[in-house]
Structure formats: C-alpha cells, structure tokens
N, C-alpha and C positions, 0 to 999 in steps of 0.2 A: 504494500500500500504506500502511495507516495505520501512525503512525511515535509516536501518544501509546498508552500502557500500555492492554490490550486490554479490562483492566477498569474502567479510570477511563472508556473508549469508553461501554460497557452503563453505567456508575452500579453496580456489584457490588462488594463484597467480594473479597477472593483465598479467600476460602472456601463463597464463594455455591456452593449445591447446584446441578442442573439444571434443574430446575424453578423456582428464581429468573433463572437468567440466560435459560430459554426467554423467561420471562414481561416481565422488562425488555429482550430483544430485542423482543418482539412491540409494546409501547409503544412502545417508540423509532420501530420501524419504521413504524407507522402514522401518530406525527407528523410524521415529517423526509419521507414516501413524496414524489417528485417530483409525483403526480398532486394532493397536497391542500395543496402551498404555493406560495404566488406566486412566489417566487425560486426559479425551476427550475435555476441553475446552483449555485447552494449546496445547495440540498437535494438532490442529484442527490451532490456529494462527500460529505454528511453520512451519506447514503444508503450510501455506499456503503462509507465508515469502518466502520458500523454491522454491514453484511454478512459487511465483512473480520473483525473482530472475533469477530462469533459461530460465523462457519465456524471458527474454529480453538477458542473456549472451549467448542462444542457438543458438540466433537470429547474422548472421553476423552484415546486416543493422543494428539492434537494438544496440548490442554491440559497435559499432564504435560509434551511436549517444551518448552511457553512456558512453562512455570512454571520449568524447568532452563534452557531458553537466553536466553529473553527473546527480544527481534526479530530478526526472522532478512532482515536490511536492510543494503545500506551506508550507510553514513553512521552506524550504532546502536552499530558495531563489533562485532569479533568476539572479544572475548575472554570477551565471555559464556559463548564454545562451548571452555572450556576452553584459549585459545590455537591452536585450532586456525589451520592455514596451508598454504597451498600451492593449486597453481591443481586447476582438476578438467579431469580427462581431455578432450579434445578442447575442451574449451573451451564448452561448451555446458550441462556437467552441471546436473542444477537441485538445489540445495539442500533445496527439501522433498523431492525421491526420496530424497535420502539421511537426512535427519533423519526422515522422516517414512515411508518403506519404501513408499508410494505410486505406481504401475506408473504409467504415461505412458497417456495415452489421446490420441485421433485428436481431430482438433479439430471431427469430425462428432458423436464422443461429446460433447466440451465444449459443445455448441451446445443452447444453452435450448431445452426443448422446449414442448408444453402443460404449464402451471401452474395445479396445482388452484389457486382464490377461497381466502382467509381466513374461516376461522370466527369466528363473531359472538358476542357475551353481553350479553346483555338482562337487567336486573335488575328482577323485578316485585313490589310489594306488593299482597298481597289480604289479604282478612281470612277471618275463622275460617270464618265463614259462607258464603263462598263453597268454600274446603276443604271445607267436609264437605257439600255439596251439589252441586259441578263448577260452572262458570259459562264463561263466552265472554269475553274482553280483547282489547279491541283495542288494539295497539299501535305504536308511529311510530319509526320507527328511521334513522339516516344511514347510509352502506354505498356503497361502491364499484360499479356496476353497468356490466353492460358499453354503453359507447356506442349508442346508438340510430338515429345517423346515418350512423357507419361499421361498425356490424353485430359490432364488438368487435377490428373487423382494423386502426384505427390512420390509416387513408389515406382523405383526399376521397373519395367516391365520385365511379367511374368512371376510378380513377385506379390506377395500381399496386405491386405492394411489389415495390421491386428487394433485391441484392444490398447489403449495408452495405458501402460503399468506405474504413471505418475500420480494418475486423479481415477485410476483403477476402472477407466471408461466411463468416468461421473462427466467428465468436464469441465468440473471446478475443483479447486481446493478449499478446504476451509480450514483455520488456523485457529487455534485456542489457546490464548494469553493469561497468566495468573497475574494477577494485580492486587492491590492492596483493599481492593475494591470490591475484590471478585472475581469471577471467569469475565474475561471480555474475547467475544467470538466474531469473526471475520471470514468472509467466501470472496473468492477473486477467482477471475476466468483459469485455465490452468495455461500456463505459458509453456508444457515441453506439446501442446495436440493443439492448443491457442481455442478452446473450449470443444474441440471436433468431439474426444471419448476415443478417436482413435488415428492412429499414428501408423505411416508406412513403415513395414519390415524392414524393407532397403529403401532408403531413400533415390530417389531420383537423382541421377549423376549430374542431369542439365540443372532440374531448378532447385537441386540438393531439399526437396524432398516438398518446397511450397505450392507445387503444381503450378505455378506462375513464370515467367521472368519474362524483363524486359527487353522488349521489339518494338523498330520503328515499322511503323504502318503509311501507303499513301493511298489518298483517296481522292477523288474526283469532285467539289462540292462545285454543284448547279446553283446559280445565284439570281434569280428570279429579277427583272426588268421593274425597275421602281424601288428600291431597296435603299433605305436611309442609314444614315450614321446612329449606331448601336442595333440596326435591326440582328436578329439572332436566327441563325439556321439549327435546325437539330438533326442530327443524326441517329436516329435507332438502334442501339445495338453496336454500335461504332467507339465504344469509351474501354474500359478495363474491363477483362474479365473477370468476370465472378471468380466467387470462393467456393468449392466442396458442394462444385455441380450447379454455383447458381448461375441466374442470368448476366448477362453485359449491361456496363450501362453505356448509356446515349452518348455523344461528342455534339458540344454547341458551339457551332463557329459562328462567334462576334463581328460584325464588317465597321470596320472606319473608312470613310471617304475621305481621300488626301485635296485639300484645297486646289483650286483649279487658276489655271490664271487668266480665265478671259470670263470666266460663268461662274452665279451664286445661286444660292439654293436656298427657299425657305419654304419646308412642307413640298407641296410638287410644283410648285411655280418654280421659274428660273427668272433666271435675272443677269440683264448682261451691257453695255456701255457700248456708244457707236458716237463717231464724229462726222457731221456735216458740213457743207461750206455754207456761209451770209447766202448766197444766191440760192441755193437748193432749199434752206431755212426762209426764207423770206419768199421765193416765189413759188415752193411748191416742190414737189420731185419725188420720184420712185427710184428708191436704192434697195440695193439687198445687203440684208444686215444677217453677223452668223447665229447660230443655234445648234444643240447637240445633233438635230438629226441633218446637219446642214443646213446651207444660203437659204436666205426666206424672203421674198417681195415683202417690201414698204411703203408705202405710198404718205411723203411728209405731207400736211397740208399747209398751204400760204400761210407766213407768220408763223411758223415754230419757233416757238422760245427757245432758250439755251434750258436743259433742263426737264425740260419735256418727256413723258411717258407715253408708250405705245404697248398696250397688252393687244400679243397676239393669239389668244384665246386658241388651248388645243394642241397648243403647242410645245407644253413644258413635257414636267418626269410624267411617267404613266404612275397609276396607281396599283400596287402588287396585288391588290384582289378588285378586280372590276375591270370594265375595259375604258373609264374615262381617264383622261390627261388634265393634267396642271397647263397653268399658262406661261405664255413666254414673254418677259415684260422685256421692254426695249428704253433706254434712255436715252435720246438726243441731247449731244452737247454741239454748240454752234461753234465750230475751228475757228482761232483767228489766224491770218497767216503772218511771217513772222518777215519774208521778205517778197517785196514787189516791184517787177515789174516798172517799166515809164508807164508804158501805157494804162498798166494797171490802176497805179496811182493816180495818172488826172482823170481816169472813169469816174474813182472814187473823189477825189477832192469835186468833180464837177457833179457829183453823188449828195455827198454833204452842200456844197454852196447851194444847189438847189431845196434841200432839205432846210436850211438856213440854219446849219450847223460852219461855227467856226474853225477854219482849216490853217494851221498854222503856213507861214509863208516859209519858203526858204531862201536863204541868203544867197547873190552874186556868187558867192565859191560855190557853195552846193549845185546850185544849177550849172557851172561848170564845169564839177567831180560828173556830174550825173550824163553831162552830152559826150565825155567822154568811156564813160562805164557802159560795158555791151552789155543788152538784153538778156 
C-alpha cells in the first residue's frame, strides 16, 4: 500500500478536478506500465503506487474519507481518524468496510477479468485545403498490441496457464497487521498474476509472459470535407489491446488547421482580402477574386468604398453532415499607386481640378526632372 501523500503519487493539487487526476493517472500509467520499461521490478511497484492512489482519489466517497483521515496504514498512525482505538471485532475486520461502507466481495469477484485496451490520441495537422475538400492521412503511431507469438495469452506456446501459487488463484492478497490497536487488515490486487488467479507456466519469450508488447501501427485516417480545428475522428478498435482476452480500445485522431496565408475561417464562412484600382472602385468592374475551390467572378458596383464586403453566398467550407456550404466573404480594398506615369498624373490632376480639389503645383526643376524622365 503506498504510504507517500496520494496526490504528491499523481503530481495533482488537493484540488485537482476529475478530469485532471483521470488525465495525470492515464500518463503516469502509461510510462511506469511494466510492459514499456526495462526494470520490470520497479516499475511493476511504481505501477502499482500509481493504481493505489487513483482507486481511492477517482473515488468521490473515497476521496473525501482521504482528504479527513489521510492513510489508513500502520505505521501512518491513527490519530488522523480522530483518536480512534480499540481492536475490531473478531479480529479480522477491515478498515475500508468500515470507513468506506464497502460490502466484502468473494475473491472470485476480486479476480481481474477481460480488460478492455486503452484509448489512443493522435494529434494531426492538415491544412485549410484539405478541410474543405476531405483528403486521406496516413498515419504511424506506437501502441500496445497484443503478442503475436502467444496469441495475447502470456505463455510459450504449447505451454500452459496454471493456477498463481502467490494469491493461490484468489487474485488478491490480503495482509494482517498487529497494532496497538488491534488487527488492522488490508486486500490489494496481487502483483506476481496482476489480479488474473493465474499465471503462464512459461512465460512468453516475446512479451516475457504480458501477452502484450509494443508495435508501431499505420493507418489510413479519411478526413471528411468541412472539418474544423479540434474536430475528432474515432477509430474503433484501433487503440491498445486489451488484457486477458479483452477488447481494443478506439484511437481519436484530433485535427489542427495550420493558419493559411491568403484565407480565414470562422465557422464555414471564409474570408479573404483582394485589391482594386480608383477606376474599377469608382466606375464599376468585374474581377475575379480567389477562393479555396478557385477564381470566382465579381462584379464591383460604381463607388466601392475602400473597405467594402462582398459575400459570395455558397461558396465557403461545406458543412460535415448536410450538403449546405458557408459563404465566401470578399473585402475590397481600393490600391493607391505609389508611382505614375506623365500622362497619368495630368489625367488625375485635370481629375481633381475638375472635382475642385486642390493639386499641389510643381516647381520649374521638377517639371524639368520630369520632361527628361522616360515613361
């Protein structure tokens, strides 16, 4: 039974939510697992620190009674439980029944049965363009699979799973402490079968005897046209293999869209910037401006401001379940240009003087830089 603070165990807060302590259980557990570290006898107690801990902080009831008693151990002491004293009945009683209101089960209940695989998370970038059109990703992932050579049962072939002679095919251990107190009694999974009741003859040479080890896997994930940032694919049966015949679990591939540099996104609309010239903005004009599924007619009308929005309705992201589209919004900005032209310049000054806008003059030198500057 682990004997340091349940939360210093996980790396949590005493105020970590559930969903924190699920999350840095499931870490822990994957790195310390006896199957992915060489030191099978430390990782196998780390492992199992790790277990003890979250069975009780996953536990609401359990939680609140640690959060009031603290360890419920010899050696921790007992005055955590208020000064409590005195022996329990017959001498066998076990301390979580009474702190914890937990009924006794048969040690054929205690006995691990098939354990679904661990679910997987694959994080994938793609980009806009494949979003709004679906594409095919292959992908390479590491993962727990069941043994190949023992069939996921643990033992040499041709060889067989007896009885574990540790917990005498209970599955658990239980431990009986004399204290000053009394008998104080304890059950814990049994770590030489890991609660199975039975344990391979010979173990298996590949996954020395866990019916597991770790293989990369690749797989093909189809990514559906309209797919936003955090959308999640699932995979059925695509995660770790189970334990002692059970099922696989799933693989959830996460998608990020890597920012684009001509097109934005909000929901299925799109959204995208074009420049036009004073003449096409003021008198009117048909340009083609881009979009993900390509060039798209425009028709500006007379007097576009700088600024100006054009939704072009139908034409943004599709939507992953329907057959409608988002729109495609278009911004006009009005170019100014930076150099002109003679002629250009007295179109425009003879532009403005008619407008009865003021045009600055230019100096004797300037007009003689300029009669000799080409076109």
């Amino acid at each position: 039974m682990a004997t340091r603070d349940f939360y210093d165990v996980l790396g949590v807060g005493r105020n970590a939510t559930d969903d924190e302590i699920k999350k840095a259980y499931r870490s822990l557990a994957r790195q310390h697992h006896p199957d992915v570290r060489e030191d099978k006898s430390a990782a196998e107690q780390r492992f199992k620190e790790i277990n003890e801990a979250y069975a009780v902080l996953s536990d609401r009831r359990k939680r609140e009674q640690y959060d009031r008693f603290g360890h419920v151990a010899a050696g921790n002491g007992f005055s955590d439980f208020g000064g409590f004293s005195g022996g329990f009945g017959g001498g066998f009683g076990d301390i979580f029944d009474m702190f914890f209101n937990e009924p006794r089960t048969s040690n054929a209940q205690r006995r691990a049965g098939p354990a679904r695989g661990s679910d997987l998370r694959y994080d994938l970038e793609i980009s806009l363009e494949e979003a709004f059109a679906g594409a095919t990703r292959e992908i390479t992932f590491q993962h727990l699979a069941s043994c190949a050579t023992c069939k996921g049962s643990g033992a040499e072939p041709g060889t067989l799973i007896v009885r574990c002679d540790h917990c005498n095919g209970t599955g658990s251990v239980r431990h009986v402490r004399q204290t000053p107190f009394g008998h104080f009694a304890t059950q814990s999974t049994c770590q030489a079968c890991m609660g199975a009741g039975q344990r391979p003859q010979t173990p298996c040479r590949v996954c020395h005897g866990h019916g597991r080890r770790e293989a990369s896997r690749t797989l093909n994930v189809r990514i559906p046209a309209g797919v936003d940032n955090g959308s999640r694919i699932r995979i059925a049966g695509s995660g770790e293999a189970g334990e002692h015949g059970g099922s696989a679990g799933d693989l959830y591939v996460y998608l990020g869209i890597r920012p684009h540099p001509q097109f934005r996104r909000d929901g299925a609309d799109t959204f995208t910037d074009v420049a036009a010239s004073f003449p096409q903005a003021a008198l009117g004009s048909d340009i083609s401006v881009p979009s993900l599924e390509g060039d798209l007619p425009l028709t500006l009308t007379p007097g576009t401001q700088s600024g100006t929005s054009y939704r072009l309705r139908g034409h943004g992201m599709p939507h992953v379940r329907g057959s409608h589209r988002g729109d495609h919004v278009v911004t006009v900005y009005v170019a100014v240009p930076t150099k002109l032209t003679r002629r250009q310049r007295e179109l425009l000054e003879e532009y403005a003087r008619a407008g009865g806008d003021h045009v600055e003059e230019k100096s004797f030198f300037d007009r003689v830089k300029e009669a000799f500057r080409p076109d």
